[in-house]
C-alpha positions as CSV (number, residue, x, y, z in Angstrom):
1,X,-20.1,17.6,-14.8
2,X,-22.8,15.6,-16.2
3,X,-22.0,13.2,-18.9
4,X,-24.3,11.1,-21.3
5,X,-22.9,7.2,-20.8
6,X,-22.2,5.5,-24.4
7,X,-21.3,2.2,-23.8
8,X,-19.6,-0.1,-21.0
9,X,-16.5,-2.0,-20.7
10,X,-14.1,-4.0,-18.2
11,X,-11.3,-3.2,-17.2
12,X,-8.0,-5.4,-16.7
13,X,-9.6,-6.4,-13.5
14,X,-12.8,-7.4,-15.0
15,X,-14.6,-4.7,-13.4
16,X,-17.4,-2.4,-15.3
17,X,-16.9,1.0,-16.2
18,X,-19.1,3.1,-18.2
19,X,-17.8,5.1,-21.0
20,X,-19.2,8.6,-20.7
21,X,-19.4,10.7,-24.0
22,X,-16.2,12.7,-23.0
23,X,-14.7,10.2,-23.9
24,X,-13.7,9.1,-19.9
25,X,-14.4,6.1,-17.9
26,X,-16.3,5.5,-15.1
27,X,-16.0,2.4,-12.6
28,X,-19.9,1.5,-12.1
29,X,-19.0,-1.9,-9.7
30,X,-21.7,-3.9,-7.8
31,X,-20.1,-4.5,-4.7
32,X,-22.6,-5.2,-1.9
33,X,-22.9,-3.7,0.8
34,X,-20.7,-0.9,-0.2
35,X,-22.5,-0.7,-3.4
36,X,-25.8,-2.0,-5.2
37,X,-25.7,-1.5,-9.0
38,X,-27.0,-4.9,-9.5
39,X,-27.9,-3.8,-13.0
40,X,-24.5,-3.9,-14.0
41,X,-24.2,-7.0,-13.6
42,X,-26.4,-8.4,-17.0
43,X,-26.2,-7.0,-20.4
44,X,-29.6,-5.9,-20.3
45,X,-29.1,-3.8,-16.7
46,X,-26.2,-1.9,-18.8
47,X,-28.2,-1.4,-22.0
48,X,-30.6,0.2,-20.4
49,X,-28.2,2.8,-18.9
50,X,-26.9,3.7,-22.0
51,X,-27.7,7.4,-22.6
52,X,-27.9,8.2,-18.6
53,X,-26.3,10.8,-17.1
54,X,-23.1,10.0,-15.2
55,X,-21.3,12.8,-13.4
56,X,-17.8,13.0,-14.3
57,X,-15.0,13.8,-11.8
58,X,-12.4,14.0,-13.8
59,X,-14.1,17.0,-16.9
60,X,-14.7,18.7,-13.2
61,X,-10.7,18.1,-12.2
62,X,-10.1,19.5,-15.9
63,X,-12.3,22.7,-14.8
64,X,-10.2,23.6,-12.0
């Protein structure tokens, strides 16, 4: 399900995770070559994500 991110935050890990607007997390890690989200990585990559659309595993998990 589609969710609108609000914010970001680190985990105990000190990994980023979005905060989607259900009020879930989601890990958003740049972790080359696996995955490039270089973005996250600067405050200015994740402020401009704020608003995007995430999906959400776990309001689809909730679904079923």
């Amino acid at each position: 399900m589609q969710r609108r991110v609000v914010g970001f935050y680190q985990d105990e890990q000190m990994h980023w995770a979005a905060r989607l607007d259900c009020g879930h997390g989601l890990h958003v890690r740049h972790d080359p070559p696996w995955m490039i989200r270089e973005w996250v990585v600067t405050e200015e990559g994740r402020d401009a994500r704020i608003g995007s659309l995430m999906e959400c595993k776990r309001c689809d998990d909730e679904l079923e």
